[in-house]
C-alpha positions in Angstrom: 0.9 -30.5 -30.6 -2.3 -31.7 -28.8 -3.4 -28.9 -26.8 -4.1 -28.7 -22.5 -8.0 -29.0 -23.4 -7.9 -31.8 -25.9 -5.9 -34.8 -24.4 -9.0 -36.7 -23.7 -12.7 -37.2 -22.9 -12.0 -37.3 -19.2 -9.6 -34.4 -18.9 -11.9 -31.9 -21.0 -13.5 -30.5 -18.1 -10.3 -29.8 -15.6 -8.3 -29.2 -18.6 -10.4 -26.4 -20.0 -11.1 -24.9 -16.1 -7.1 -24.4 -15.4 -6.4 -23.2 -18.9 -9.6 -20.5 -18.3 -8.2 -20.0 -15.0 -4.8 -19.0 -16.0 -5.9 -16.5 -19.0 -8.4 -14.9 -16.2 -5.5 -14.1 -13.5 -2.4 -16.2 -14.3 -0.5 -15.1 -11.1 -3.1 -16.0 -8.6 -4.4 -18.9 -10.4 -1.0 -20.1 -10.1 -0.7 -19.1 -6.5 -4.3 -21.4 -5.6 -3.0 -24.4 -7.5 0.6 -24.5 -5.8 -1.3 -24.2 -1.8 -3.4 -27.0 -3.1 -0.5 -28.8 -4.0 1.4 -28.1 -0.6 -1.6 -29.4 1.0 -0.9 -33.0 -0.2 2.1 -34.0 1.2 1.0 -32.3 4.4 -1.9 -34.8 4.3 0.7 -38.1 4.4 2.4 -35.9 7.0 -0.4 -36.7 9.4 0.2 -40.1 8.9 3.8 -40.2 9.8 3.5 -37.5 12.9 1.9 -38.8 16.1 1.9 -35.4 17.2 -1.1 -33.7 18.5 -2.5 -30.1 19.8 -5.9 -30.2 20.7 -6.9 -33.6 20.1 -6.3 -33.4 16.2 -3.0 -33.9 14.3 -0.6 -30.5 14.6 -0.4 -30.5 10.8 -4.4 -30.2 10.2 -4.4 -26.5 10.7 -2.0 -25.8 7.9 -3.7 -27.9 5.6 -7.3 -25.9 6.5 -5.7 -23.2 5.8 -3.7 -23.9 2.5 -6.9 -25.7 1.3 -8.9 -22.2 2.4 -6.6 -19.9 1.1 -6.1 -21.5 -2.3 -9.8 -21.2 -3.2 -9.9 -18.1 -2.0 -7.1 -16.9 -4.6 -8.8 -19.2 -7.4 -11.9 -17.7 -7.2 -10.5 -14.2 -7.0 -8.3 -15.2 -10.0 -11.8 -16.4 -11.6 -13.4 -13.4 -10.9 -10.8 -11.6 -12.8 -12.4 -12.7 -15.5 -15.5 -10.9 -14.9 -13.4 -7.6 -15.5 -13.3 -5.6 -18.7 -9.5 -7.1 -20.0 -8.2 -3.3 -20.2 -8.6 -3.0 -16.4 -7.7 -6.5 -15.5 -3.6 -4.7 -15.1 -4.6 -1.2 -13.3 -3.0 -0.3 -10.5 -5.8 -1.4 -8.4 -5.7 -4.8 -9.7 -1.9 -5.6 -9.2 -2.0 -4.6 -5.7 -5.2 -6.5 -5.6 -2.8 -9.8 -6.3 0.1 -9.0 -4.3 -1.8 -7.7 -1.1 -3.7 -11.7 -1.1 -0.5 -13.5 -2.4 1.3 -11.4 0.6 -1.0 -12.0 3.5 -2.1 -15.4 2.1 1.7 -16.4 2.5 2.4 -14.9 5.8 -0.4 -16.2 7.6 0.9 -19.9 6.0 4.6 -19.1 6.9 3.2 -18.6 10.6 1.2 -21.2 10.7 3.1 -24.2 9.4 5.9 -23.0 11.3 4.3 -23.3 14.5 2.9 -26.3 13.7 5.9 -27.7 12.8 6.7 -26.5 16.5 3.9 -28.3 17.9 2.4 -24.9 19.5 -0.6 -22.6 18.0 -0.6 -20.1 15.9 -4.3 -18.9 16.9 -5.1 -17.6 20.7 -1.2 -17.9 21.9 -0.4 -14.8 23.6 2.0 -17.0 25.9 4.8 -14.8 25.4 5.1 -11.4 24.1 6.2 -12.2 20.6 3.5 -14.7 19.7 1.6 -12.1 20.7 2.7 -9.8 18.4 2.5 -12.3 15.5 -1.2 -13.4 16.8 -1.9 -9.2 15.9 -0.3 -9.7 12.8 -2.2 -12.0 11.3 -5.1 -10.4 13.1 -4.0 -7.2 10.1 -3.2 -9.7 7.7 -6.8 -11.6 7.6 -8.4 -8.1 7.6 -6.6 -7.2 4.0 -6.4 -10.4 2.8 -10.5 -10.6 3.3 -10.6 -6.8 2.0 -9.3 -7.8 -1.6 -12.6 -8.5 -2.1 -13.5 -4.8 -2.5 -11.4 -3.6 -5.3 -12.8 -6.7 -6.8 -16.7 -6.3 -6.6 -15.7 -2.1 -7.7 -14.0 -2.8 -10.7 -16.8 -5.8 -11.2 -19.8 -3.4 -10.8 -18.1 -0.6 -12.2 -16.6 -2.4 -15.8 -18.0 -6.2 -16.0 -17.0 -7.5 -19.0 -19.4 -7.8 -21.9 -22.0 -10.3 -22.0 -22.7 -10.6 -17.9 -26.4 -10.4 -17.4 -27.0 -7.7 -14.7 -28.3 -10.3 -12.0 -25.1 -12.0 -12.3 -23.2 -9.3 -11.6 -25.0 -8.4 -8.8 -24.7 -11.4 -7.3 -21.0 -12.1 -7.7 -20.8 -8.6 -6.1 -23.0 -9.2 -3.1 -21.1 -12.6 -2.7 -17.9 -10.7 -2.6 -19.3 -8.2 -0.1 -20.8 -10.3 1.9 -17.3 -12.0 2.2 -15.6 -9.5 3.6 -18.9 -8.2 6.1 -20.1 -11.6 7.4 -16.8 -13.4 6.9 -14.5 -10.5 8.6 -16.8 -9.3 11.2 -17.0 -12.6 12.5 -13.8 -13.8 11.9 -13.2 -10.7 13.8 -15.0 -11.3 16.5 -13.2 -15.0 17.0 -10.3 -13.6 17.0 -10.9 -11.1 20.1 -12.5 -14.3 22.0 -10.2 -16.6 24.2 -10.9 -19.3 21.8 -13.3 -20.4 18.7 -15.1 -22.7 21.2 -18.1 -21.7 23.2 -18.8 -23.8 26.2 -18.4 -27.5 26.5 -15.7 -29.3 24.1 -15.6 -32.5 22.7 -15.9 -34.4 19.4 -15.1 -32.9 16.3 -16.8 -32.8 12.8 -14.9 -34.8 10.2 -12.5 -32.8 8.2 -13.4 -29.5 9.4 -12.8 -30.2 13.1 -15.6 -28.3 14.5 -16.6 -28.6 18.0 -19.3 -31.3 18.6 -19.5 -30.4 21.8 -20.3 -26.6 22.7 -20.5 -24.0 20.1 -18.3 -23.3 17.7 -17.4 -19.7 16.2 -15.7 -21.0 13.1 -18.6 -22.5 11.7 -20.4 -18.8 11.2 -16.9 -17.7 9.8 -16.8 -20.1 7.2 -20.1 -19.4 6.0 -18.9 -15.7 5.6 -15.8 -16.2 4.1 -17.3 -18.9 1.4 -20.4 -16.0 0.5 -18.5 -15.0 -2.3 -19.0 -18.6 -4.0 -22.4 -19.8 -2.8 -24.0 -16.6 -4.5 -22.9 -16.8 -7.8 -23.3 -20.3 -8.1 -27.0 -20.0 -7.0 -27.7 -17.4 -9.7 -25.5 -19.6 -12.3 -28.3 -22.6 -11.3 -31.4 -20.7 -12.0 -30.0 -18.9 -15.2 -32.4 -20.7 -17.6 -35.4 -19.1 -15.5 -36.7 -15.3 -16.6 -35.2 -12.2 -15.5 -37.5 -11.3 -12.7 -37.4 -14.7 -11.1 -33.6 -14.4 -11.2 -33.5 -11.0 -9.1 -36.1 -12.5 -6.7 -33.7 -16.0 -6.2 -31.1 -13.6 -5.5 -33.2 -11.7 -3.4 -34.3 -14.8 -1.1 -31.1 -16.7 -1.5 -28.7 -13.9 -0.3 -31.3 -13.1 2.7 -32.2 -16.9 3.5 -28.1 -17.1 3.7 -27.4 -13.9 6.0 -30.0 -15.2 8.3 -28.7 -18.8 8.6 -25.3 -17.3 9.3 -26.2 -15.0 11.9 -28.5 -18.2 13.3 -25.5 -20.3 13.5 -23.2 -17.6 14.7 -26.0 -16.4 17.7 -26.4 -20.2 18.3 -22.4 -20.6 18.6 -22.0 -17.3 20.8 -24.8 -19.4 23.1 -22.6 -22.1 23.2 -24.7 -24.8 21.3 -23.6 -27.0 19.1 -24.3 -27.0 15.3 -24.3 -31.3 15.2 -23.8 -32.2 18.9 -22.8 -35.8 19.7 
């Protein structure tokens, strides 16, 4: 029987990613492909709704998020693979799974629902019980962010043979700086009246953000995506020498800090990021 990663020239590449992704952390990779999935038909959706909050469709928020959350789980599932294969079923690790899979799904639950409703999920403290779930998810972003700890331990700690040491410092970092620069300012949105600074108006294709004034989500989505950018910096300069490695990784994790906290000081100013 022809296997996964055989069936032809132009499924190699995808073919041989899912099948890697799968023996790395089966559960979440399975998780991040099915909220990539769900995202599709929620597309169409838009099409068929008129509905709108905002200005944009009700149903683009649950497809941000589905979109968001499954990387986030395939990457963590990736990064399993980074871990020495007797620790990749501690303790540690299995809650590791079920503490993202748990607060990835609530916060989708939540949000779909209330999209479904036509009302937000975000900023509604209209009555006393959205307020309460507004909290909730408040706790929920916070450990579904913190899985990245255990993570860059067990990665520091026991990388799997074979891992040069500036790669593993930077998938570290990048997993770190996830869960700094992503939940601090995620945190800060969320104690705000609203992700918009000042003036609104237009909206960046796809992503939505404000065109208009500033827009706090922008600086959060820098944080949050850390944990890619970094590794995938130090994976394009791998052919170079060590020492020019560590000083990339130097530069590129500073040079990325600083253009978060730019945007994110910019945003708090109420400027816009691409105004109209």
């Amino acid at each position: 029987m022809a296997s996964l990663v055989s069936v032809s020239p132009a499924s190699s590449f995808p073919g041989r990613f899912f099948a890697e992704l799968l023996q790395r952390q089966r559960t979440l990779g399975q998780y991040g492909i099915a909220l990539l999935i769900i995202a599709l038909p929620l597309l169409v959706l838009q099409l068929l709704d008129p509905r709108q909050l905002h200005g944009v469709s009700v149903w683009i928020k649950p497809v941000k998020f589905l979109v968001s959350v499954g990387v986030f789980s395939i990457t963590a599932a990736w990064f399993f693979g980074y871990i020495r294969p007797e620790r990749r079923r501690a303790l540690s690790m299995r809650l590791t799974v079920w503490v993202l899979i748990a607060m990835g799904s609530f916060e989708l639950i939540w949000i779909s629902w209330q999209a479904g409703h036509g009302l937000d999920s975000h900023f509604n403290t209209s009555t006393a019980f959205f307020t309460i779930m507004y909290i909730l998810m408040g706790v929920s972003a916070v450990f579904l962010v913190g899985t990245t700890l255990p993570l860059a331990w067990e990665i520091g700690r026991r990388p799997v043979a074979g891992l040069r040491p500036d790669f593993i410092a930077a998938v570290v970092i990048g997993l770190l700086m996830t869960f700094v620069l992503g939940g601090a300012l995620g945190g800060y949105m969320s104690s705000q009246a609203g992700h918009s600074v000042g003036a609104e108006g237009g909206h960046v294709p796809v992503f939505g953000w404000n065109r208009s004034g500033g827009d706090l989500r922008i600086a959060h989505f820098m944080g949050i995506h850390a944990e890619q950018v970094i590794p995938i910096l130090m994976a394009l300069v791998a052919p170079l020498a060590s020492r020019p490695r560590w000083l990339v990784l130097a530069g590129g994790v500073a040079l990325y800090v600083a253009a978060t906290l730019t945007i994110f000081a910019g945003a708090v100013a109420g400027r816009a990021l691409l105004p109209l």
